[in-house]
N, C-alpha and C positions, 0 to 999 in steps of 0.2 A: 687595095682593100683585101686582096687574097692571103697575105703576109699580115695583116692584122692579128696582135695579140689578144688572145680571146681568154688569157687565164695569168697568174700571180707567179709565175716564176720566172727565171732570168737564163734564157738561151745562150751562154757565153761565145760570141766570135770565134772563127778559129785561130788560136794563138799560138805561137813557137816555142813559148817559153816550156812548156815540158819537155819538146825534144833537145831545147836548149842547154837547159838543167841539168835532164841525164845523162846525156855527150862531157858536161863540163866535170859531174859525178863521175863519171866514167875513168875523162883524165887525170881529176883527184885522184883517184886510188891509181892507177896505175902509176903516176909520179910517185904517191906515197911508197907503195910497193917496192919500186927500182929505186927508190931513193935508200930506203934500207938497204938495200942490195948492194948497197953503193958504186951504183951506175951512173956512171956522168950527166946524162941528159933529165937525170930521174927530176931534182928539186926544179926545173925550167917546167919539165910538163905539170909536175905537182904544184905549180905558181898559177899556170895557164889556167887548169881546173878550178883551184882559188877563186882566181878573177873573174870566172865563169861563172861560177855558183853566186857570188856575190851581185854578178852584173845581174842576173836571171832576179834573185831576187827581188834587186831595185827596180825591173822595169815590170816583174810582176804584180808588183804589192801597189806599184805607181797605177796598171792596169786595171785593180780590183776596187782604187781610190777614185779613178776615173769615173766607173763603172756607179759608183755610188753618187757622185757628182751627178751625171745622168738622169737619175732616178731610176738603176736599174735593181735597188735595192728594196722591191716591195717589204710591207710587214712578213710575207712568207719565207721571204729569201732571208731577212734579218734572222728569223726563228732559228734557219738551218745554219745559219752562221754561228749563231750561240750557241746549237750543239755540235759544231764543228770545233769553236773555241775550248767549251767543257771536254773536250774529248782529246784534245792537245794537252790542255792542262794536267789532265789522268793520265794520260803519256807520260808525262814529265814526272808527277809523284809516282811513278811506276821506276824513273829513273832512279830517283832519290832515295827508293823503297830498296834499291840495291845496293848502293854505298853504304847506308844503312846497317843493308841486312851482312854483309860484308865487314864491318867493324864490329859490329853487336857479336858478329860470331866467333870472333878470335879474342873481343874482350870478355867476354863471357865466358869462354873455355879458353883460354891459354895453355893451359897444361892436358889437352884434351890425349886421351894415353890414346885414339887410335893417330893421332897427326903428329909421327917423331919429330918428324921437322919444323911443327909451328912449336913444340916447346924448346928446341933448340933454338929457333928466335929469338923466343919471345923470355926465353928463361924460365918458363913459368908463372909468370908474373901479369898483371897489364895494368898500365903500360911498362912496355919489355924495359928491360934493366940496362941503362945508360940515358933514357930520354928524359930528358927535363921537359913536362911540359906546358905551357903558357898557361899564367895567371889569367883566369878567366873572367877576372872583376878590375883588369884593367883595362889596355885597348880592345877584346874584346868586347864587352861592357859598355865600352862607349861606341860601338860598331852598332851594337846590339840598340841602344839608345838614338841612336843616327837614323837606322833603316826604320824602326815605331813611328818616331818621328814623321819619316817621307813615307808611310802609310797616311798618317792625318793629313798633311799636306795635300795628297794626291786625290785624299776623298773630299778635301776641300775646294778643289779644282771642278771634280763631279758636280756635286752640289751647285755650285754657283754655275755650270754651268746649266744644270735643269733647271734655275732660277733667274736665268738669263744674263747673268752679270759677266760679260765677257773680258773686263779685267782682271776680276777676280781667277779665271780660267788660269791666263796667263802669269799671274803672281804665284800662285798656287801648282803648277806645271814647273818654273824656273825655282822655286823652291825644291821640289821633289829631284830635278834634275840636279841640282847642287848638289844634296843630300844625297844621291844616288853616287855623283863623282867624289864627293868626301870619304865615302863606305869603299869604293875601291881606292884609293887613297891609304887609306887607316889600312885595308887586308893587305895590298901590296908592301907597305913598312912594316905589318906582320910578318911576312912572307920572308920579307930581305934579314927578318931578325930572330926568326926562330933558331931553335937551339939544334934541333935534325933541318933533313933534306929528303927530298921524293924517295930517293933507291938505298936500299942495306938493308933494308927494316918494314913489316907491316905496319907500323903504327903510319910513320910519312908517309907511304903508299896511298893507306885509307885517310888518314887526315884531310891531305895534299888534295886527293880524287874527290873526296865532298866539300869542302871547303873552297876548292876551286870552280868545282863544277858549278855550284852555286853562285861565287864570284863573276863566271863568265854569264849567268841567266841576270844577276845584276847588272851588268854592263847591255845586253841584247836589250836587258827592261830599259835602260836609261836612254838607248837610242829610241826605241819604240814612244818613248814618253818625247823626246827630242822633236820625231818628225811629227809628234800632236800639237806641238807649241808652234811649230809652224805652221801645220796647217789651221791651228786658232788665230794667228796673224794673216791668214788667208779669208778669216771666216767662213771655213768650210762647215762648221758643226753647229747642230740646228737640238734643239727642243727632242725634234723626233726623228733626227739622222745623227747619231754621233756615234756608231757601232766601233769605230777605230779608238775611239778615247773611252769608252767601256770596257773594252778590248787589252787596251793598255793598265786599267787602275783594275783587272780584275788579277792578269800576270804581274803587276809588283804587289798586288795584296798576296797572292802564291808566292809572291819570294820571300814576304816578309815574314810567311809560316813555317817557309821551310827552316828560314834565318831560325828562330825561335827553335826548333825541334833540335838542328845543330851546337847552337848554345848551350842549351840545357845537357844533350848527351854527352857529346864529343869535347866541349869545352870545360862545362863544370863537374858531369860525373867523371867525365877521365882526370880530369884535378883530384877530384874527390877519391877515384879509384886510386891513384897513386900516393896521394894521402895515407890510404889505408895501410 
């Protein structure tokens, strides 16, 4: 009775998984590091780290699933989760706010007289002179159409399940998750069929960097929705516990804004810019 919880928050065990994590971060960079270096043992430690940060992952997130299983996830603990969540998410459009601000600034000024070098690039011009670049009303377009799409889906999934329909969960989850693998699908035959490449040139640089970076948050979304469908074939998600499937349809509704802001700039005013 002296250990009795007398209040709404959640004591977490002591867990290894931070020192796990940093040790495995630690061997990332340092593989990365001596891998450039090009030191023999560098890409072996740089795998290690890898597999380290991945494994840390899995048995943490498995840990904080437990934990909810439990019932160690009061209404107060939930609260600090969701501004835990919002605060990641503003992380991430802080990401995006960079690639962004990164292409707006050299397609805006190409010819900027203090940057000799970016109009030696660029020509003067944006987009610099030799790049063809993609029709924006075709596979794009239907990228674009694919990922709207597995926003409805995924809030269909929500829905039914605050309405208790737990097939619907499921139909509406394997939906989003196709539609998630079609969208990297269509970028990847983008990708293999573009008329540039990553390195020579600012434009693939910045293209490449937001268009992919995005592509990878679609891929982390489609796992994240993956391990919700399983855990809805577990029936782990209730009425007034399903903070992980919240979780999951609040980060692909973020993708699918970001998706939107990309389209519109980088796809159809850079068409449009070179139009002109």
């Amino acid at each position: 009775m002296a250990h009795a919880k007398h209040h709404d928050y959640h004591l977490v065990n002591p867990s290894p998984w931070p020192f796990v994590g940093s040790m495995s971060a630690f061997l990332f960079a340092v593989g990365a590091i001596t891998w450039m270096h090009k030191i023999a043992w560098g890409p072996l430690v740089f795998g290690v780290g890898v597999l380290g940060i991945l494994y840390t992952m899995l048995m943490w997130w498995w840990t904080v699933i437990t934990e909810a299983e439990h019932g160690d996830h009061t209404p107060v603990v939930q609260m600090h989760h969701r501004y835990g969540m919002i605060m990641f998410i503003a992380s991430e459009v802080m990401f995006f706010v960079a690639w962004f601000w990164a292409y707006f600034d050299v397609a805006l000024f190409p010819n900027e007289a203090h940057e000799f070098a970016r109009t030696e690039l660029t020509g003067g011009v944006w987009p610099p002179k030799g790049i063809e670049t993609l029709d924006p009303w075709h596979l794009p377009l239907l990228n674009t159409l694919i990922l709207l799409t597995s926003g409805t889906t995924v809030t269909w999934a929500h829905h039914a399940l605050i309405s208790g329909d737990k097939q619907g969960v499921k139909q509406g989850l394997w939906c989003t998750i196709i539609l998630g693998l079609l969208f990297t699908t269509c970028q990847a035959y983008e990708y293999a069929h573009a008329g540039f490449d990553f390195s020579g040139h600012i434009y693939g640089a910045t293209f490449f960097m937001a268009t992919g970076f995005h592509g990878f948050h679609v891929i982390i979304g489609t796992i994240f929705l993956a391990v919700c469908l399983y855990r809805a074939y577990l029936d782990q998600f209730t009425l007034r516990h399903h903070l992980g499937f919240e979780f999951a349809a609040w980060y692909w509704h973020f993708v699918d804004v970001v998706w939107l802001f990309l389209f519109a700039c980088i796809y159809v005013w850079g068409a449009g810019a070179h139009a002109g």
